[in-house]
N, CA, C and O atoms as CSV, one atom per row, in Angstrom:
chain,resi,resn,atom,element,x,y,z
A,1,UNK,N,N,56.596,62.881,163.249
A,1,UNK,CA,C,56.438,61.997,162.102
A,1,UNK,C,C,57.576,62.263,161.119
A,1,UNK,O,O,57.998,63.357,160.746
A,2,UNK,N,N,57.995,61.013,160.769
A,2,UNK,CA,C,59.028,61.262,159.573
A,2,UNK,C,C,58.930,61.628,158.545
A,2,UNK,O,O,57.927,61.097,158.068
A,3,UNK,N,N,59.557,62.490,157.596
A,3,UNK,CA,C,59.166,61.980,156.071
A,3,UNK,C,C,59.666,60.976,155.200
A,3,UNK,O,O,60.799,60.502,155.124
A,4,UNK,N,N,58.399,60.674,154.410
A,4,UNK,CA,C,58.922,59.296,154.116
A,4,UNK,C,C,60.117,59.129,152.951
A,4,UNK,O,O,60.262,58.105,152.284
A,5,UNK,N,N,60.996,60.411,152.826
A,5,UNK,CA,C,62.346,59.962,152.526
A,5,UNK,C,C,63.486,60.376,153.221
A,5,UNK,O,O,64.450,60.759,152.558
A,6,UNK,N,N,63.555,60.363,154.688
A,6,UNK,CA,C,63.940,60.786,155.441
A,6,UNK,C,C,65.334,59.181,155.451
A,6,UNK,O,O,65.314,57.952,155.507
A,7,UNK,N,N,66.396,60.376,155.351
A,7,UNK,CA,C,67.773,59.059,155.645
A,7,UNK,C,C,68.137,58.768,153.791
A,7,UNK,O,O,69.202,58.363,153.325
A,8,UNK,N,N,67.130,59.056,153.186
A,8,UNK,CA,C,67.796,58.961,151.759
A,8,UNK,C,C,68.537,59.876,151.152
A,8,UNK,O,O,68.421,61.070,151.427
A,9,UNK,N,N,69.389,59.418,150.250
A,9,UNK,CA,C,70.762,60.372,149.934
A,9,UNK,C,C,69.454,61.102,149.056
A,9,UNK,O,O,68.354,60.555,148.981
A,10,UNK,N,N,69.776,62.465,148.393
A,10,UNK,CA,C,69.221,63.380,147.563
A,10,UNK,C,C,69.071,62.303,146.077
A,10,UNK,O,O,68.015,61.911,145.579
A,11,UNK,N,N,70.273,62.051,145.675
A,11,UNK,CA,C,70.298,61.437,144.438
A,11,UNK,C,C,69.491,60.168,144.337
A,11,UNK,O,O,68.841,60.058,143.297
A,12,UNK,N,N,69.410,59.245,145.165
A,12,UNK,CA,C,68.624,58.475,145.142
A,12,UNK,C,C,67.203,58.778,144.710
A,12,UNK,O,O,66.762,58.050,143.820
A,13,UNK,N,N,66.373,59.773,145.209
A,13,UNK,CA,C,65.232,60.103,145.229
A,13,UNK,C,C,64.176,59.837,143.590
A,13,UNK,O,O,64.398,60.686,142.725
A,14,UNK,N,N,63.757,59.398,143.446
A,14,UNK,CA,C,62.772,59.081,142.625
A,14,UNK,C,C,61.678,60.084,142.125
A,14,UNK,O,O,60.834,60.628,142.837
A,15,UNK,N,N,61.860,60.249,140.631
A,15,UNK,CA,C,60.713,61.796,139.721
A,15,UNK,C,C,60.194,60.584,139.298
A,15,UNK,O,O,60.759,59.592,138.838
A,16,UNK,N,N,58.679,60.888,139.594
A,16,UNK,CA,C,57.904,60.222,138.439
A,16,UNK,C,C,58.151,60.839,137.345
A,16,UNK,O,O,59.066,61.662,137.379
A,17,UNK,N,N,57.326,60.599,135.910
A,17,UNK,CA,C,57.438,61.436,135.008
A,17,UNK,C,C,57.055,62.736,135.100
A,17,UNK,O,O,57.907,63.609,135.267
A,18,UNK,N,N,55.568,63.069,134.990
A,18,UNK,CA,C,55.045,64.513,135.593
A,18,UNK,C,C,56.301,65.229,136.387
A,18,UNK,O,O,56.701,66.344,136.050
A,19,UNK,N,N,56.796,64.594,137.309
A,19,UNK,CA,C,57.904,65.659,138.056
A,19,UNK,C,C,59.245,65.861,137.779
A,19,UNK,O,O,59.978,66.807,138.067
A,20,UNK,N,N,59.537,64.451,136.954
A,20,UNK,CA,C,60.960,65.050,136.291
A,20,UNK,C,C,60.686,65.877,135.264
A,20,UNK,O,O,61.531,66.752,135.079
A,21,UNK,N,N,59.324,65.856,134.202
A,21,UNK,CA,C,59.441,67.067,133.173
A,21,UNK,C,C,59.114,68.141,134.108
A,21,UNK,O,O,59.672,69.111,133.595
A,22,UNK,N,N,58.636,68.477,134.999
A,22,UNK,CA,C,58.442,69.533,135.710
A,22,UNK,C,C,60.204,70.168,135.866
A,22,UNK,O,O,60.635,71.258,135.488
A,23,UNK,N,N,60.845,69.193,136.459
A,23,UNK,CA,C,62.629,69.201,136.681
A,23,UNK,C,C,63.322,69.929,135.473
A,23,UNK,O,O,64.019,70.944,135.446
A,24,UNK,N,N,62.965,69.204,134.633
A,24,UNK,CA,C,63.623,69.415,133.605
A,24,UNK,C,C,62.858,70.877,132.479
A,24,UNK,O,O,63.282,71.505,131.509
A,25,UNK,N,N,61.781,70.894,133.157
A,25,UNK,CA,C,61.044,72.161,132.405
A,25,UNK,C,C,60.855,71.328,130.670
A,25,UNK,O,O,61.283,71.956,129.702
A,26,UNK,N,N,60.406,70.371,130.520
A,26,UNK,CA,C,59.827,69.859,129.106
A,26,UNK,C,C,58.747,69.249,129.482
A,26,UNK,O,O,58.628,68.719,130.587
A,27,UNK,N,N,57.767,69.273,128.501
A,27,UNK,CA,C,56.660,68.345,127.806
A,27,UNK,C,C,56.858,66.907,129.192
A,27,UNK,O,O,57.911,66.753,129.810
A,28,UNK,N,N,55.657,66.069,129.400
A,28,UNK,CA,C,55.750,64.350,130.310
A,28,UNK,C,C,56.255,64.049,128.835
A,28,UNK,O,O,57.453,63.804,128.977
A,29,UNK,N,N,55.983,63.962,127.697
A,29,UNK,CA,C,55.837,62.966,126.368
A,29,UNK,C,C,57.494,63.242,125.964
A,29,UNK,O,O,58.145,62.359,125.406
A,30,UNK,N,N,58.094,64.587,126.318
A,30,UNK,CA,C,59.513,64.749,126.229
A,30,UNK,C,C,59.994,63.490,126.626
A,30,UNK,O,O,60.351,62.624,125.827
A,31,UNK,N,N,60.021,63.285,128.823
A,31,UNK,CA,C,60.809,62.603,129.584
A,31,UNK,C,C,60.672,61.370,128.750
A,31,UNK,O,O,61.615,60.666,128.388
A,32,UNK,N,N,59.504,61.191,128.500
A,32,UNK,CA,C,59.009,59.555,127.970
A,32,UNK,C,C,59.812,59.056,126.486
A,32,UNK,O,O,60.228,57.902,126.391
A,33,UNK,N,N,59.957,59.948,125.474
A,33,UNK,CA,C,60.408,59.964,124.240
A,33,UNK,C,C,61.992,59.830,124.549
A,33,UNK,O,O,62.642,59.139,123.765
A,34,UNK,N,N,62.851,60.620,125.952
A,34,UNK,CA,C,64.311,60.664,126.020
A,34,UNK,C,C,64.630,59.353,126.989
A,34,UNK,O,O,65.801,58.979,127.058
A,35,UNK,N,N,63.862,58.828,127.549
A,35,UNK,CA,C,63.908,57.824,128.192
A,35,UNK,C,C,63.732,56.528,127.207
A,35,UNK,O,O,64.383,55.547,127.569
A,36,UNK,N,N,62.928,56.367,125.980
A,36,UNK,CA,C,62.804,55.258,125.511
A,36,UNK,C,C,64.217,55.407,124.400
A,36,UNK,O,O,64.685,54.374,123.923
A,37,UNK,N,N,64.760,56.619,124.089
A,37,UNK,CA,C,65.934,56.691,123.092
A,37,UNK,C,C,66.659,57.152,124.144
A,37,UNK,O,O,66.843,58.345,124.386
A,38,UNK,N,N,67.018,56.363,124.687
A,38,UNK,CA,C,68.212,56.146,125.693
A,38,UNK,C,C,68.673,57.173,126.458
A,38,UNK,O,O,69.451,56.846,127.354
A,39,UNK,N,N,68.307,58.755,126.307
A,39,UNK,CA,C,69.156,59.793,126.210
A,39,UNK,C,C,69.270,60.181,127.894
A,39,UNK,O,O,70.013,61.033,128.383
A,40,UNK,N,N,68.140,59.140,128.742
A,40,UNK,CA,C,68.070,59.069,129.974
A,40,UNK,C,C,67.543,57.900,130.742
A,40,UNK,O,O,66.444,57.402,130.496
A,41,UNK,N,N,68.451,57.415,131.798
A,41,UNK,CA,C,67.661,56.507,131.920
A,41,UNK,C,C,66.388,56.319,133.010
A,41,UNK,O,O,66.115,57.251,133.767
A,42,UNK,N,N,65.692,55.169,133.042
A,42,UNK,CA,C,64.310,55.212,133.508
A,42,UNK,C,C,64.122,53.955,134.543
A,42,UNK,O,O,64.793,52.949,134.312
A,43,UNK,N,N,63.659,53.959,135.137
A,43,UNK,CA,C,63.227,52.406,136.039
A,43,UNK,C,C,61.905,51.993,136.083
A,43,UNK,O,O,61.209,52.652,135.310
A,44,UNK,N,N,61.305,51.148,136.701
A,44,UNK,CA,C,60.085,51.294,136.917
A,44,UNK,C,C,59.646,51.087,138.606
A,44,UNK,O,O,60.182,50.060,139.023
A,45,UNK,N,N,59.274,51.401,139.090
A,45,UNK,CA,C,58.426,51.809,140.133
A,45,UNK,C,C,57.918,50.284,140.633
A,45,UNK,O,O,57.135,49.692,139.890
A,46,UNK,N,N,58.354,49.642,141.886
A,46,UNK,CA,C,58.186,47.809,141.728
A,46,UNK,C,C,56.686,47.433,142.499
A,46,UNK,O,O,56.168,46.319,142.580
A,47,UNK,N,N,56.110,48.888,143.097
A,47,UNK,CA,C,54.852,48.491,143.255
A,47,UNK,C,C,53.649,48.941,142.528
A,47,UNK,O,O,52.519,48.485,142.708
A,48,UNK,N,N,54.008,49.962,141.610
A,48,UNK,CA,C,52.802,50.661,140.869
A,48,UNK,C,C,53.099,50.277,139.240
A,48,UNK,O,O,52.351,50.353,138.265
A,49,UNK,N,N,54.847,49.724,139.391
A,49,UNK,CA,C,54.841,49.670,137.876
A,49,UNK,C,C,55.334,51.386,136.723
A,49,UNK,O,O,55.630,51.390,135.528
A,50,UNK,N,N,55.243,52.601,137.684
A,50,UNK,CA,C,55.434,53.755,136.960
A,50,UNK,C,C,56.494,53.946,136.231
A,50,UNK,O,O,57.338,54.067,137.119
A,51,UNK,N,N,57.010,54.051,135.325
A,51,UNK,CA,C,58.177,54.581,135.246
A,51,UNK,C,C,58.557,56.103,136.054
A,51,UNK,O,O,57.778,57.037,136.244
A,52,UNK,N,N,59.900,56.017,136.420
A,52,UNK,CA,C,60.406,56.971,137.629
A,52,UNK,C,C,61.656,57.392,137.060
A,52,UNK,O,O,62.000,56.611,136.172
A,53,UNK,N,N,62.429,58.296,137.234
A,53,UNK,CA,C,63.658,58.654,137.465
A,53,UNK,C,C,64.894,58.708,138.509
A,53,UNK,O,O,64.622,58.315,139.644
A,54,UNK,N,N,65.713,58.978,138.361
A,54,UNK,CA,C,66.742,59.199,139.508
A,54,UNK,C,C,66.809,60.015,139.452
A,54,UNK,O,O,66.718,60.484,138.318
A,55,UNK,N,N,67.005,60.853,140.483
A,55,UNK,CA,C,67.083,62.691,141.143
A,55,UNK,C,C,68.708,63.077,140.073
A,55,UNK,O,O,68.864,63.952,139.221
A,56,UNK,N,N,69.581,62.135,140.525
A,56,UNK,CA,C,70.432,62.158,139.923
A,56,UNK,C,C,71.075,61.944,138.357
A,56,UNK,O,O,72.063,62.408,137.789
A,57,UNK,N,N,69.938,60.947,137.939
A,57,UNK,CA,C,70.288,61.140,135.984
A,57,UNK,C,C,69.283,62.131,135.688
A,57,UNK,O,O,69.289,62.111,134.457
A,58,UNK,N,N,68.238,63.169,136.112
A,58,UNK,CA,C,68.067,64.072,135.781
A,58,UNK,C,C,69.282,65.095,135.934
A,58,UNK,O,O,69.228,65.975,135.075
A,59,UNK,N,N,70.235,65.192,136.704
A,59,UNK,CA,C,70.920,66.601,137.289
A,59,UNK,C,C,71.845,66.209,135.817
A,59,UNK,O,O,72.248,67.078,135.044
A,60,UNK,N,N,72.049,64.878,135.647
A,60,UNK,CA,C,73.203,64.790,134.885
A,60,UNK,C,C,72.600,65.493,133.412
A,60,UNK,O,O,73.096,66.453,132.823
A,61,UNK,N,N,71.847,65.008,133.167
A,61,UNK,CA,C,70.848,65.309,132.082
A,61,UNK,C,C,70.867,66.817,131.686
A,61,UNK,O,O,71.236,67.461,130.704
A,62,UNK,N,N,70.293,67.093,132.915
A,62,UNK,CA,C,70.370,69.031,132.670
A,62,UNK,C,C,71.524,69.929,132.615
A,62,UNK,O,O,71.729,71.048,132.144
A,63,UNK,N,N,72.332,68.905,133.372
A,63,UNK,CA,C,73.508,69.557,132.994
A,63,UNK,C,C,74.494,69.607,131.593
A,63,UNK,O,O,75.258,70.498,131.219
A,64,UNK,N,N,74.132,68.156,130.911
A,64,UNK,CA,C,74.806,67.988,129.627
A,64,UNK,C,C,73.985,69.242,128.631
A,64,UNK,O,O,74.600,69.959,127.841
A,65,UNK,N,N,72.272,69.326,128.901
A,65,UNK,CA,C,71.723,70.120,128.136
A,65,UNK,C,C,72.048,71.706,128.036
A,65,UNK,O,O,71.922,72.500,127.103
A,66,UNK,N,N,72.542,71.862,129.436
A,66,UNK,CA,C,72.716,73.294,129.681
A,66,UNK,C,C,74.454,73.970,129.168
A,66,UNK,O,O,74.902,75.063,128.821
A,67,UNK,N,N,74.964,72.654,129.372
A,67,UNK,CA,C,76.156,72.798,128.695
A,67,UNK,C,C,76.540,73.131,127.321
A,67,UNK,O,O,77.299,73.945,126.797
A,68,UNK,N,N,75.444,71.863,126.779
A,68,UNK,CA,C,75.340,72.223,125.120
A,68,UNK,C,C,74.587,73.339,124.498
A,68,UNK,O,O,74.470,73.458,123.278
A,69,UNK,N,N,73.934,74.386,125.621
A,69,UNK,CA,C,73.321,75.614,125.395
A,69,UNK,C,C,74.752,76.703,125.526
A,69,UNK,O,O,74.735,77.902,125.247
A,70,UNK,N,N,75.656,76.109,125.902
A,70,UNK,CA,C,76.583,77.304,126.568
A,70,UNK,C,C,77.901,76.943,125.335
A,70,UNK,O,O,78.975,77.539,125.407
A,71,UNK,N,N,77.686,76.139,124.491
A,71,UNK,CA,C,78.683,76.054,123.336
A,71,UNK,C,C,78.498,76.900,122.422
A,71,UNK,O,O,79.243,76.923,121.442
């Protein structure tokens, strides 16, 4: 049996909220608050409607944050 993101690039991959603040180690009400002030962006999910993330504007994300920890 496959998994069902089997053949997808890494970055593509989709955080709900719960799992990108898990990603990102903040608060769900964080992702939700940096997502509606732009500071990340968000999609929505075209059969449930969720808002989701990209595997990849989280990495970018953590990385600008971790950067601006290292100034």
């Amino acid at each position: 049996m496959f998994h069902k993101d089997f053949g997808k690039k890494e970055s593509d991959l989709l955080y709900t909220v719960k799992k990108a603040a898990e990603f990102m180690d903040v608060h769900p009400d964080t992702m939700r608050r940096w997502a509606d002030n732009g500071e990340i962006k968000s999609t929505r999910h075209p059969i449930n409607n969720y808002r989701v993330f990209f595997l990849a504007d989280l990495m970018e994300l953590r990385w600008k944050i971790e950067d601006q920890k290292n100034q």
